[in-house]
N, CA, C and O atoms as a MOPAC input file, in Angstrom:
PM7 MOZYME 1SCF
protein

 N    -17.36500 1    19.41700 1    -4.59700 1
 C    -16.37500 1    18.37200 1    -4.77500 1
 C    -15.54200 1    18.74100 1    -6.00200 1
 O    -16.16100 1    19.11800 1    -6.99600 1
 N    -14.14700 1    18.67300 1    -6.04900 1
 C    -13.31100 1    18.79000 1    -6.78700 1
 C    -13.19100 1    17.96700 1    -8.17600 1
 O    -14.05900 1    17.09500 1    -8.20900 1
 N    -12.44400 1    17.98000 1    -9.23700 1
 C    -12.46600 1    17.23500 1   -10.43500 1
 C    -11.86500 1    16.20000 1    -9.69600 1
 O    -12.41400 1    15.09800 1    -9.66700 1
 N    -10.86500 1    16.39500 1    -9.12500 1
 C    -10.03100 1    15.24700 1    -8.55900 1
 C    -10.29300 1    14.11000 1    -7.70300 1
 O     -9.76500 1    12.99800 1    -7.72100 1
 N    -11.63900 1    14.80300 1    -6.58000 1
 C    -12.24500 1    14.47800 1    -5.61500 1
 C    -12.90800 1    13.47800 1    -6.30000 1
 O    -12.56400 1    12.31400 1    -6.09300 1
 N    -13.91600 1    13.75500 1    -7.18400 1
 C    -14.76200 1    13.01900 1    -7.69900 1
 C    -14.10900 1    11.65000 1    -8.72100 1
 O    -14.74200 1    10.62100 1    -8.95300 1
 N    -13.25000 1    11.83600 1    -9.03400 1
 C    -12.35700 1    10.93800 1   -10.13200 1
 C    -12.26200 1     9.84300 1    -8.61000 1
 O    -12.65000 1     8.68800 1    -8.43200 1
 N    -11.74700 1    10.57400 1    -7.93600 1
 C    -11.10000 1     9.14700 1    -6.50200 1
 C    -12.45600 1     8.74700 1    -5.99200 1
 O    -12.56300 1     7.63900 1    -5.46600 1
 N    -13.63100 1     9.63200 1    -6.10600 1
 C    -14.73300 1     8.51300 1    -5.64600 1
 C    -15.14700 1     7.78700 1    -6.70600 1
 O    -15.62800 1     6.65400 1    -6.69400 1
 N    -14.94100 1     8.47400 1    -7.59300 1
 C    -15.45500 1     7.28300 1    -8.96000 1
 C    -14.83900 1     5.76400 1    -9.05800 1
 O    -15.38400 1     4.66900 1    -9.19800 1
 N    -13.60500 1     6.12800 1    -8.93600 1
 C    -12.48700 1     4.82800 1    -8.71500 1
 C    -12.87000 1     4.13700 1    -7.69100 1
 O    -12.76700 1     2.93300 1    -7.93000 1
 N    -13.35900 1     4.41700 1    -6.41100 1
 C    -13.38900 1     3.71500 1    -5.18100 1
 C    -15.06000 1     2.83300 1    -5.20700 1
 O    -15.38600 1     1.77400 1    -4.67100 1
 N    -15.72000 1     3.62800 1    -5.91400 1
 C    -16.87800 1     3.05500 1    -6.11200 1
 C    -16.89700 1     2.26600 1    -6.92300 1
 O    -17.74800 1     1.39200 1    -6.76200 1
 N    -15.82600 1     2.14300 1    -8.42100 1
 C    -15.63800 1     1.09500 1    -9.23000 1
 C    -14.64200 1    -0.28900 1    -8.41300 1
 O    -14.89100 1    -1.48300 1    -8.58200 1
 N    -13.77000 1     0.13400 1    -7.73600 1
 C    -13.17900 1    -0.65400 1    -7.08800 1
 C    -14.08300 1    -1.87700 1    -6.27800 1
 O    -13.95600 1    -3.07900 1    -6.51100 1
 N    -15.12000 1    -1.21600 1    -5.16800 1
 C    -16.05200 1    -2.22400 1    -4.67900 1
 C    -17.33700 1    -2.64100 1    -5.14200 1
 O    -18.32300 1    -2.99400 1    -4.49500 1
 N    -17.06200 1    -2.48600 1    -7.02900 1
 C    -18.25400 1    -3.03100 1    -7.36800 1
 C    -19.65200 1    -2.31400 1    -7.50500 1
 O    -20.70700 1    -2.77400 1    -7.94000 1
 N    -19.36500 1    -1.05000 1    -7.00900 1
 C    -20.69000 1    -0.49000 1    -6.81400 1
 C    -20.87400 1     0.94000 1    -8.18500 1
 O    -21.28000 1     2.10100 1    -8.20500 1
 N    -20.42300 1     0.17000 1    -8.94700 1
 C    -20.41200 1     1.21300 1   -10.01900 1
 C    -20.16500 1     0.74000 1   -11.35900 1
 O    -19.05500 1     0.35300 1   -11.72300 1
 N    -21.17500 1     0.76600 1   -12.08900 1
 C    -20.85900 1    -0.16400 1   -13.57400 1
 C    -21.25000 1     1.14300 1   -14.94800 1
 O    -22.13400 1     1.99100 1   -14.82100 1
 N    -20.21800 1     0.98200 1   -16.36600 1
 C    -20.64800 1     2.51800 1   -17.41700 1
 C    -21.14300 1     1.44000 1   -17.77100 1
 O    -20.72600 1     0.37900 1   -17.30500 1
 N    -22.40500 1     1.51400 1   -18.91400 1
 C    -22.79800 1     1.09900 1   -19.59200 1
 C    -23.19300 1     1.69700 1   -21.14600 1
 O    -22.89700 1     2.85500 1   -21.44100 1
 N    -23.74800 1     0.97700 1   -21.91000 1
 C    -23.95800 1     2.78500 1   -23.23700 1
 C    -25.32000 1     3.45600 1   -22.67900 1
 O    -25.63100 1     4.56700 1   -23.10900 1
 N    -25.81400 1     3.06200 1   -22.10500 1
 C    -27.51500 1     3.64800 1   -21.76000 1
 C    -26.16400 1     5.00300 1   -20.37300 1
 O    -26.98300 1     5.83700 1   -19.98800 1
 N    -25.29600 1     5.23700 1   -19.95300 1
 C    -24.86100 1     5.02200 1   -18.64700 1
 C    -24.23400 1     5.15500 1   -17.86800 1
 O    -23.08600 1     4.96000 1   -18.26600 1
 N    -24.26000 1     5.39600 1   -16.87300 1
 C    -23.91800 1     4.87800 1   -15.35300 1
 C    -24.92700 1     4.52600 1   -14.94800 1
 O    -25.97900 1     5.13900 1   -15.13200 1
 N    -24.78100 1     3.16600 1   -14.13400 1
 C    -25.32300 1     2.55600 1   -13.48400 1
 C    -24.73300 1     2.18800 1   -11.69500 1
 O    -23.81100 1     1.40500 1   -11.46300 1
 N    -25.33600 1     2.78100 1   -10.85100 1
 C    -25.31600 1     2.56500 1    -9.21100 1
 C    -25.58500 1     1.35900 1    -8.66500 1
 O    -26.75300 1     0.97200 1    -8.63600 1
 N    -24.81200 1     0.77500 1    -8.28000 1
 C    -25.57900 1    -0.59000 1    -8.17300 1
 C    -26.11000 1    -0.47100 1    -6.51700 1
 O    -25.40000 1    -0.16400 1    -5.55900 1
 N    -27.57000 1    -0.80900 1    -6.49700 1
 C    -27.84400 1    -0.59200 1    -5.00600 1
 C    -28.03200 1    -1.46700 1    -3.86300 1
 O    -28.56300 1    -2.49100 1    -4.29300 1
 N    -27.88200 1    -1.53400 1    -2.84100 1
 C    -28.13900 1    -2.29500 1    -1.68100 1
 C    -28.37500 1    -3.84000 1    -2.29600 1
 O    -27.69600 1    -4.86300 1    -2.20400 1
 N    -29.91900 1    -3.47700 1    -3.10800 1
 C    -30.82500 1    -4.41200 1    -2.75100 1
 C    -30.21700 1    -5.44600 1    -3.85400 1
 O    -29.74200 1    -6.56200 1    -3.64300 1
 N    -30.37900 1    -4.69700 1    -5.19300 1
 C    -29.41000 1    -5.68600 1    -6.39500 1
 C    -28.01000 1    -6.44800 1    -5.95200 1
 O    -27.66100 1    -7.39000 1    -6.66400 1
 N    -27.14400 1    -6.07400 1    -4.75400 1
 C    -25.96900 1    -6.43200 1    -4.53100 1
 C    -26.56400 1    -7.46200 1    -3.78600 1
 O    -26.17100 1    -8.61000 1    -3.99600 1
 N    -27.58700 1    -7.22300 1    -2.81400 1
 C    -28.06300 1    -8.58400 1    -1.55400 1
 C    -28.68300 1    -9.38100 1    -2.37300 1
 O    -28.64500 1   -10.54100 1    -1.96300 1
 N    -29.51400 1    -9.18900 1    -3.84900 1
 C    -30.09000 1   -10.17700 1    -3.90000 1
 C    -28.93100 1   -11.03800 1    -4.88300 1
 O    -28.98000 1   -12.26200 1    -4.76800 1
 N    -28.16500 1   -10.61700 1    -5.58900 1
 C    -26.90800 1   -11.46600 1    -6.55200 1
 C    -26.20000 1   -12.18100 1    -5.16800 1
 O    -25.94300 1   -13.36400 1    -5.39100 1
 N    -25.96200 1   -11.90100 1    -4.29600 1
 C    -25.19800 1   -12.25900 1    -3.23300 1
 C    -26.29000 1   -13.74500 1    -3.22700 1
 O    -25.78600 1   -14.81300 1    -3.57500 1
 N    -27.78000 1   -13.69700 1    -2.80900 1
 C    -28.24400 1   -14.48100 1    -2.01400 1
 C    -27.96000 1   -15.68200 1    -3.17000 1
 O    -27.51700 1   -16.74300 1    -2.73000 1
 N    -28.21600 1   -15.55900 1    -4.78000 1
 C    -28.41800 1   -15.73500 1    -5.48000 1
 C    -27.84700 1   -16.53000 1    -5.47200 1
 O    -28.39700 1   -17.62400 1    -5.35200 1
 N    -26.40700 1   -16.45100 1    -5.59400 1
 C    -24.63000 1   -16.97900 1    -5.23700 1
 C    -24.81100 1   -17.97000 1    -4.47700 1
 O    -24.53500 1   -19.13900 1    -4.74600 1
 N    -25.32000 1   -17.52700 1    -3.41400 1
 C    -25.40200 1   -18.84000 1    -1.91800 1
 C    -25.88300 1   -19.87400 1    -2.34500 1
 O    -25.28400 1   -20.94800 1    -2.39600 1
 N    -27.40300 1   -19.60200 1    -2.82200 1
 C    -28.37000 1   -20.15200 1    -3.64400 1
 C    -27.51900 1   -21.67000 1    -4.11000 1
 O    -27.63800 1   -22.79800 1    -3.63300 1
 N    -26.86600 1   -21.29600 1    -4.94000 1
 C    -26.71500 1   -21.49000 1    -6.26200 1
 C    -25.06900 1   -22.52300 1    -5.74400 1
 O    -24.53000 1   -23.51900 1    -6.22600 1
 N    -24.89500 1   -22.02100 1    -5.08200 1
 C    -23.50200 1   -22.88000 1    -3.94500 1
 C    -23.97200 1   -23.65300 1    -3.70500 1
 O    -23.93900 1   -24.56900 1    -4.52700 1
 N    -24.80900 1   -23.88100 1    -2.32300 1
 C    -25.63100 1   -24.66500 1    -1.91800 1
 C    -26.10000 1   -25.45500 1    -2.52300 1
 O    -25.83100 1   -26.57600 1    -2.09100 1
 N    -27.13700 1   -25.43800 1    -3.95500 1
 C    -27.35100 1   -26.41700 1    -4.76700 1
 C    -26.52300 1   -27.01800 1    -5.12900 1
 O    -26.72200 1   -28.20800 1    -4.88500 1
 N    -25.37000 1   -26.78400 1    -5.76000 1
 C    -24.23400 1   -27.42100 1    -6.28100 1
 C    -23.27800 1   -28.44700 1    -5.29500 1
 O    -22.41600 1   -29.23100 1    -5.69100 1
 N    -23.73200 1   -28.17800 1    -3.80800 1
 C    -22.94000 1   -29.11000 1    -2.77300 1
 C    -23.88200 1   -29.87900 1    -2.59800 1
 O    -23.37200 1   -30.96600 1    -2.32700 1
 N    -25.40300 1   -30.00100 1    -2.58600 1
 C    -26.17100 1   -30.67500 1    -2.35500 1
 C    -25.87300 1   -31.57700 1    -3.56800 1
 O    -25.39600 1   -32.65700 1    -3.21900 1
 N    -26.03500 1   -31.41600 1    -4.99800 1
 C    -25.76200 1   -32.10100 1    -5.92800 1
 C    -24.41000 1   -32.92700 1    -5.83500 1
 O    -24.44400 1   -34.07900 1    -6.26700 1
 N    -23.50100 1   -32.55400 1    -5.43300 1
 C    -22.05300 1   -32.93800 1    -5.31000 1
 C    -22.05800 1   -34.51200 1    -4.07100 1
 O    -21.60600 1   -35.65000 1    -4.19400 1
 N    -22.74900 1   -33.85900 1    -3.03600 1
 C    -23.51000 1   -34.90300 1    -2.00700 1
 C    -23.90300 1   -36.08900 1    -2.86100 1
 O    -23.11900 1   -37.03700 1    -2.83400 1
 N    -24.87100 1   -36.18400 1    -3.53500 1
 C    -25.74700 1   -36.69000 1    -3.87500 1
 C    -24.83100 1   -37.90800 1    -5.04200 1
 O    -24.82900 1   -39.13400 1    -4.92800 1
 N    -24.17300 1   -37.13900 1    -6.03500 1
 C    -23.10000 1   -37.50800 1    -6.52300 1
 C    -21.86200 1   -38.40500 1    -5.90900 1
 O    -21.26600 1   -39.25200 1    -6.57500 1
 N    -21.67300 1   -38.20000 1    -5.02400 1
 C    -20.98800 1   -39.39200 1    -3.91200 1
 C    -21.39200 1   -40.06600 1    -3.17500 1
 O    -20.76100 1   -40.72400 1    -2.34800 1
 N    -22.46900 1   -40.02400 1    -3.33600 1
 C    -23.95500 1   -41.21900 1    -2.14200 1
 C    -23.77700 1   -42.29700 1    -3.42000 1
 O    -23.09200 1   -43.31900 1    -3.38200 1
 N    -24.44200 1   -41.88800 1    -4.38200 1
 C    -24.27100 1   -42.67900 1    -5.47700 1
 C    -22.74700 1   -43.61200 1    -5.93900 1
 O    -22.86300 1   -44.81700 1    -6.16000 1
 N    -21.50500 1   -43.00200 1    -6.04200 1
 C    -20.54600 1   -43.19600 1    -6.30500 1
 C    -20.50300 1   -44.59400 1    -5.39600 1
 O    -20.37400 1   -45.79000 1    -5.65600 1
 N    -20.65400 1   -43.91000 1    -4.36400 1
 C    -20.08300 1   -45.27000 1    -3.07200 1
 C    -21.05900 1   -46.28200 1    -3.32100 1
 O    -20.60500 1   -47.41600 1    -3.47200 1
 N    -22.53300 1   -46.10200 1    -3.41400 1
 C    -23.21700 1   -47.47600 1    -3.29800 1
 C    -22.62500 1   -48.10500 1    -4.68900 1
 O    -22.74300 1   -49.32600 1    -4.78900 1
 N    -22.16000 1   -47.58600 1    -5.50100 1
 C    -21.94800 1   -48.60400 1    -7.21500 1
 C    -20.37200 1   -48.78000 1    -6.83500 1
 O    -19.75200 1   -49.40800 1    -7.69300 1
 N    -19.84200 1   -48.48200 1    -6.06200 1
 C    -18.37600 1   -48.99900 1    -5.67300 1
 C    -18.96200 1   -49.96200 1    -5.00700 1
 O    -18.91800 1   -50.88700 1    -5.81800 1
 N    -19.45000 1   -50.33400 1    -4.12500 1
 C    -19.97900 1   -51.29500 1    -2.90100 1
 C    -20.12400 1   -52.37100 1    -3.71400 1
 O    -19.41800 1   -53.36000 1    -3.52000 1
 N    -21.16100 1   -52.33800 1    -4.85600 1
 C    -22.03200 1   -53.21400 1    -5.91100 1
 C    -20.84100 1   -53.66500 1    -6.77000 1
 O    -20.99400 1   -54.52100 1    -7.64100 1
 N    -19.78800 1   -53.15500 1    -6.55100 1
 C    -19.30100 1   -53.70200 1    -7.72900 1
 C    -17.51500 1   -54.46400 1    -6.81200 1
 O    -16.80700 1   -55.42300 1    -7.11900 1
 N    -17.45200 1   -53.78400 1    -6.06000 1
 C    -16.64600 1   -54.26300 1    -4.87800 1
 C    -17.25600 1   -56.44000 1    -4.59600 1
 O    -16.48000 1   -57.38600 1    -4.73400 1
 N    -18.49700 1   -56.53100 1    -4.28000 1
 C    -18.99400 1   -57.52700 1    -3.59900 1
 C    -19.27500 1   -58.06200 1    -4.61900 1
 O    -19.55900 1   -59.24600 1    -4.43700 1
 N    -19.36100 1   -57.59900 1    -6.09800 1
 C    -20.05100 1   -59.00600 1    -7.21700 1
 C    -21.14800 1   -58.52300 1    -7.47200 1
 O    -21.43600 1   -59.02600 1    -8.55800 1
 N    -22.35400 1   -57.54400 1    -7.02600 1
 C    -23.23300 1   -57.86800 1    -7.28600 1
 C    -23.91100 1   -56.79700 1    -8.31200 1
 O    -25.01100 1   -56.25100 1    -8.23800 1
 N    -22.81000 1   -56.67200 1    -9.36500 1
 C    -23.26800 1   -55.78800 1   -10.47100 1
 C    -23.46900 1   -55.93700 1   -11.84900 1
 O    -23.37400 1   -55.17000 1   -12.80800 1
 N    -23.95400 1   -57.82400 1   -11.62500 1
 C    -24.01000 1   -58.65700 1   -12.80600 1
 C    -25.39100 1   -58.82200 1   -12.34000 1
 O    -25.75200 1   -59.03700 1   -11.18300 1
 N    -26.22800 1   -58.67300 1   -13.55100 1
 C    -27.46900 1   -59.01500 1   -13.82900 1
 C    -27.74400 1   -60.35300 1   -14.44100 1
 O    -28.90000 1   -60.68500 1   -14.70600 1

């Protein structure tokens, strides 16, 4: 592979992420590290819509309570 060759895979591999310098470095990032940050992500989505859910279940019943009067103790 050429100086040149290798410069354009270097770039293309930095381009999709799959290539990080570090001072220890180069670092490859592989398969498994990319699937598990990915799942991680979902993870971590998912919780945050479930919370968001949960957050407007609430909202509406203390609109309701306070809509009808009955948020005097």
């Amino acid at each position: 592979m050429s100086l040149e060759d290798a410069g354009f895979f270097i770039s293309k591999l930095r381009d999709e992420n799959r290539y990080h310098e570090d001072i220890f470095g180069v670092t490859l990032r592989t398969y498994e590290v990319t699937n598990r940050l990915r799942s991680e992500s979902i993870a971590f989505i998912e919780e945050s819509k479930r919370i968001l859910m949960r957050c407007s279940a609430l909202r509406t019943v203390l609109d309701v309570r306070t809509l009808s009067g009955r948020d005097h103790r």
